[in-house]
C-alpha positions in Angstrom: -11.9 -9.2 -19.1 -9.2 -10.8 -21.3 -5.6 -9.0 -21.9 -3.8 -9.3 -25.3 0.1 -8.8 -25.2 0.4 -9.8 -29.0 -1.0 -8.2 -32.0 -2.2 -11.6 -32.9 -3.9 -12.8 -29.7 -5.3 -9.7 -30.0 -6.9 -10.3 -33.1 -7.7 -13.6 -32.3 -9.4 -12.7 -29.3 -11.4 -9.5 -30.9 -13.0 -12.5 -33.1 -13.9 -14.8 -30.8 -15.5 -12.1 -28.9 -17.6 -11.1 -31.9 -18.4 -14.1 -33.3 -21.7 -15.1 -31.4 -23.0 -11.4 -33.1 -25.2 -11.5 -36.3 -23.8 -7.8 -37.4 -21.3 -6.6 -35.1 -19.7 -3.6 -34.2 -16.3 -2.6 -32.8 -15.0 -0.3 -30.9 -12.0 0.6 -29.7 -10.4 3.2 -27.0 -6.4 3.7 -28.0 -5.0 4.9 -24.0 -1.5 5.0 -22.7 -2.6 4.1 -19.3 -3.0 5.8 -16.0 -6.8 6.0 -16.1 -9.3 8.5 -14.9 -13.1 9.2 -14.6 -12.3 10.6 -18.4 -11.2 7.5 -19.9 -13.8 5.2 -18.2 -16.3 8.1 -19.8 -14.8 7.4 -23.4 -15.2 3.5 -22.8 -18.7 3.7 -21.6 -19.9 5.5 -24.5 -18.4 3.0 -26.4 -19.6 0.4 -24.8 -23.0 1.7 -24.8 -22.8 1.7 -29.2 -20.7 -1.1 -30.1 -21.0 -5.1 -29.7 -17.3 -5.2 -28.4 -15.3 -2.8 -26.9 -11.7 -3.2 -25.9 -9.2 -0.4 -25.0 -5.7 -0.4 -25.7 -2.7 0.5 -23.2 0.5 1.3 -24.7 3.2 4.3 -22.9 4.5 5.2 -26.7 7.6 6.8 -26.2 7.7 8.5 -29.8 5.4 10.9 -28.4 8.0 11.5 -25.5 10.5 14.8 -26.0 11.5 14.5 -22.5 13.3 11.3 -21.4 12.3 12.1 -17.7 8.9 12.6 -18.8 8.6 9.4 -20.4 10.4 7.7 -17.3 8.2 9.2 -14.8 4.7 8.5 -16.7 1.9 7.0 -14.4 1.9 2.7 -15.0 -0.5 0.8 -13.2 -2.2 -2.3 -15.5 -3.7 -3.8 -12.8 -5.6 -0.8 -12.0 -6.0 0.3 -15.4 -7.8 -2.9 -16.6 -10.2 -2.7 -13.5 -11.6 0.2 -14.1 -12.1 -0.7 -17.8 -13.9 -4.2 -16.9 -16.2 -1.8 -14.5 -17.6 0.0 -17.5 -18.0 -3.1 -20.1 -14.8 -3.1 -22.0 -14.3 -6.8 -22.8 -10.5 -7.2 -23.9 -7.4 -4.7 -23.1 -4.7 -4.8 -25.6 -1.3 -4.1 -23.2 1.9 -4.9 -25.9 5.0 -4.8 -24.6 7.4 -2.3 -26.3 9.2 -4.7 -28.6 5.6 -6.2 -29.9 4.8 -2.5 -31.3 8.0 -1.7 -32.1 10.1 -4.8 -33.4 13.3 -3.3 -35.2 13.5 -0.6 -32.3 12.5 2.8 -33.5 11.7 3.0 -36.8 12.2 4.4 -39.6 9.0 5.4 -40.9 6.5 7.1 -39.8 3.2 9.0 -40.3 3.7 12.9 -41.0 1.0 15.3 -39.0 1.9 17.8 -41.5 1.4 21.5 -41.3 -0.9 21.2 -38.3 0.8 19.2 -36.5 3.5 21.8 -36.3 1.1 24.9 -34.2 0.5 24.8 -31.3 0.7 21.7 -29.3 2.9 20.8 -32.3 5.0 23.6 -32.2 6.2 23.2 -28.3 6.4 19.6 -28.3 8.2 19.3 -31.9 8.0 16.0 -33.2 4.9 14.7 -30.8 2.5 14.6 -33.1 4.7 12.3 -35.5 4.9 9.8 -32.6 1.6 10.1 -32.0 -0.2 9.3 -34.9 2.5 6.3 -36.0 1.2 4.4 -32.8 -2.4 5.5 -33.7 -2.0 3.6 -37.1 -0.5 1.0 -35.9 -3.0 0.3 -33.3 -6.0 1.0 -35.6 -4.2 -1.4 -37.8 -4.0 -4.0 -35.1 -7.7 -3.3 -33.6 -9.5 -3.5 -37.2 -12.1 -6.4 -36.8 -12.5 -9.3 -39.2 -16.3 -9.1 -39.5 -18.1 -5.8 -38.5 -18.3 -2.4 -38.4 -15.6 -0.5 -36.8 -15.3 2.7 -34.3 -12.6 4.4 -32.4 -13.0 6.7 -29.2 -11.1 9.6 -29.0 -11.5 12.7 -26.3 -12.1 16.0 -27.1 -9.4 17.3 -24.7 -6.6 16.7 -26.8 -8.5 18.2 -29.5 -5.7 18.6 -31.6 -4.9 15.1 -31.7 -8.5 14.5 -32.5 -8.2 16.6 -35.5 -4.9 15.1 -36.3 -6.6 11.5 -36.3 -9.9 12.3 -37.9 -7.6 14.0 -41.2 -5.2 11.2 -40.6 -7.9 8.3 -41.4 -9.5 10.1 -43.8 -6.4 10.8 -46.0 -5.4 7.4 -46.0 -8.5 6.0 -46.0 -8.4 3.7 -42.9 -11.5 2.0 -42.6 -12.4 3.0 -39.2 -14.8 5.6 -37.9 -13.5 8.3 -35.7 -15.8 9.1 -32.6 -14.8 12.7 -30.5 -16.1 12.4 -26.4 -16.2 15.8 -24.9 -13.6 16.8 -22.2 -14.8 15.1 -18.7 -14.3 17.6 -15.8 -14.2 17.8 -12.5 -16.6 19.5 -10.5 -14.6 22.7 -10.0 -14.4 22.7 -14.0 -10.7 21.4 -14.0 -10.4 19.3 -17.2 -9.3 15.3 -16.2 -5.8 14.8 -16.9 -3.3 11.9 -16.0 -1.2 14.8 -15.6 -3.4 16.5 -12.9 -1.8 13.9 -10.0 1.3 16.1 -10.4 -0.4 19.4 -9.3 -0.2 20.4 -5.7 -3.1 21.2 -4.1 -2.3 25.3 -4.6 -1.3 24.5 -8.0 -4.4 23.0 -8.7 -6.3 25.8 -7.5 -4.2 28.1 -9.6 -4.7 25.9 -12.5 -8.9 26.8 -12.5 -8.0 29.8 -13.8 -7.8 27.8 -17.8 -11.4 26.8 -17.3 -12.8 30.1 -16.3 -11.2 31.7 -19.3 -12.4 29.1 -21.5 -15.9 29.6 -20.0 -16.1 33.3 -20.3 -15.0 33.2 -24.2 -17.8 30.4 -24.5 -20.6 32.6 -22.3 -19.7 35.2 -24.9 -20.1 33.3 -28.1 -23.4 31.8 -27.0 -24.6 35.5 -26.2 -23.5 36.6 -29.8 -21.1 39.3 -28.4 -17.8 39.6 -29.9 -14.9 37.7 -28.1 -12.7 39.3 -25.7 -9.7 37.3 -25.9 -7.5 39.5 -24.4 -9.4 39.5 -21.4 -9.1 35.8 -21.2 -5.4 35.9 -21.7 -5.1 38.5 -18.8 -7.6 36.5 -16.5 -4.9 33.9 -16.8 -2.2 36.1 -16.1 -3.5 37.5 -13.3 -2.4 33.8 -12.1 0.9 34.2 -10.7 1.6 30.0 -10.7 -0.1 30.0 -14.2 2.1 30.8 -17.1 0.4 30.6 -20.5 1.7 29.2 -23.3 -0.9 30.0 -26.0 -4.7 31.2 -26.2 -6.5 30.8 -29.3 -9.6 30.9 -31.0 -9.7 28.5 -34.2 -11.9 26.8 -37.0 -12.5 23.3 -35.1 -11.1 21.1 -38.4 -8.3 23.1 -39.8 -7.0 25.1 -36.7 -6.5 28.2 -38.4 -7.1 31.1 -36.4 -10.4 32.7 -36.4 -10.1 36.4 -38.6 -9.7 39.1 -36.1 -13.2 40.5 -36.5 -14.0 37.7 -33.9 -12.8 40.5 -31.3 -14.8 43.2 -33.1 -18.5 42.2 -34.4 -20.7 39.8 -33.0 -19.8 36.1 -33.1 -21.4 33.9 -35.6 -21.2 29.9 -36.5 -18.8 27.5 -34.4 -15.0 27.7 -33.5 -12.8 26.3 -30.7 -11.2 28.1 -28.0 -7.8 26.1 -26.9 -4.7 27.0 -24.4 -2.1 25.2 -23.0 0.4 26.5 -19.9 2.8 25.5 -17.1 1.6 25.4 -13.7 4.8 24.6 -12.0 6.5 21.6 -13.3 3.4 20.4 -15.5 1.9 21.3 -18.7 -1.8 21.7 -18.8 -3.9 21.8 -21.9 -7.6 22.2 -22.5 -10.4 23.8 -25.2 -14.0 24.6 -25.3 -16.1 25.0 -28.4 -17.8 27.7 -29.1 -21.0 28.1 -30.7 -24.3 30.3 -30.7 -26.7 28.9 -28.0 -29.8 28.2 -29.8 -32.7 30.5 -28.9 
């Protein structure tokens, strides 16, 4: 395992790794740290398709509405960096704040646009902006010399993902966008960093998201129409739970399915997403929906 703290060793390193291949391929996993079974999921995949794999650690506060939020987010390198090395990832990219950000905040940055104003974008105002300026800049910093060129993303912040895929397509960077679906746990709770926060009768309470998620998705595979309103009351019923949002989408654009959804029989592929507060944390998840095949 080899850490880069500069853009250039980082570089630097990334070739020397990839030199002894005849046609390489590179991948990269963009993290801000406090690992779980999720992340190490996204790196093995990776690992398993490219030549070289390294994952990048970076806390980016632009992403960060909530000073205290920011202050109190998980940092452990050490730990990070072992788990990575167990699943094959060869270099971890860990820049200090000034190395991203050398004038201090800056000036300009990417725009998520309209989408990046619903939803996730609409309760954290400004997220998605912070978000995708650090994913530029570290897809700027991870591109390869020689090579082809991949980057892992998880499905669980599906927004993001969409955000990122339109992103690199726009502005043609010249880097592949892979989705990893949402790793759970075995009681169906998606993985979060934020998930250390939950007491244990939180996380209990907090099951409720999957279940809903799952019944919506049991129904679109049975071709029966979708009773959303019975999800959002299955999470209600949740007296620690308090729901943000519940919503059945397209999976690119994130417009809201029509509302015969609720009425005829499902047909084709959508995405069913939520977020809400259980107690002092905010939980988000999704689950796409399609037509099981016959």
């Amino acid at each position: 395992m080899r850490i880069a703290r500069t853009i250039a060793e980082f570089r630097q390193l990334s070739a020397e790794l990839l030199s002894p291949y005849e046609s390489p391929s590179f991948g990269l996993v963009p993290t801000m740290g406090a690992l779980h079974a999720g992340h190490a999921e996204l790196a093995r995949q990776a690992v398993v398709s490219e030549s070289v794999v390294a994952a990048s650690i970076f806390v980016n506060p632009l992403q960060f509405g909530d000073a205290l939020d920011l202050e109190r987010y998980p940092r452990d390198l050490d730990a990070d960096a072992e788990l990575l090395e167990s699943v094959g990832v060869k270099l971890v990219f860990a820049p200090p704040l000034q190395e991203m950000y050398p004038q201090g905040e800056p000036q300009v940055r990417v725009s998520s646009g309209a989408l990046g104003t619903v939803f996730e974008g609409a309760s954290r105002p400004g997220h998605f902006d912070g978000a995708l300026t650090v994913v530029a800049k570290l897809l700027h910093a991870g591109t390869p010399a020689m090579g082809s060129y991949r980057a892992y993303f998880g499905q669980k912040d599906a927004q993001q993902l969409a955000l990122v895929r339109r992103m690199v397509s726009d502005l043609n960077f010249p880097v592949q966008i892979v989705g990893v679906p949402t790793v759970r746990a075995e009681d169906g709770l998606a993985l979060s960093s934020r998930n250390r926060f939950l007491s244990a009768e939180q996380r209990d309470a907090a099951l409720v998201l999957s279940r809903a998620l799952r019944q919506l998705a049991a129904q679109a595979d049975a071709q029966e129409p979708l009773d959303i309103d019975s999800a959002i009351a299955l999470i209600e019923s949740e007296p620690l739970v308090k729901l943000d949002y519940l919503e059945v989408v397209d999976q690119e654009s994130f417009v809201p399915l029509a509302e015969n959804c609720r009425h005829s029989p499902f047909r084709g592929k959508a995405l069913a997403l939520l977020a809400a507060q259980v107690g002092q944390v905010r939980l988000i998840d999704n689950m796409p929906l399609s037509v099981k095949a016959q």
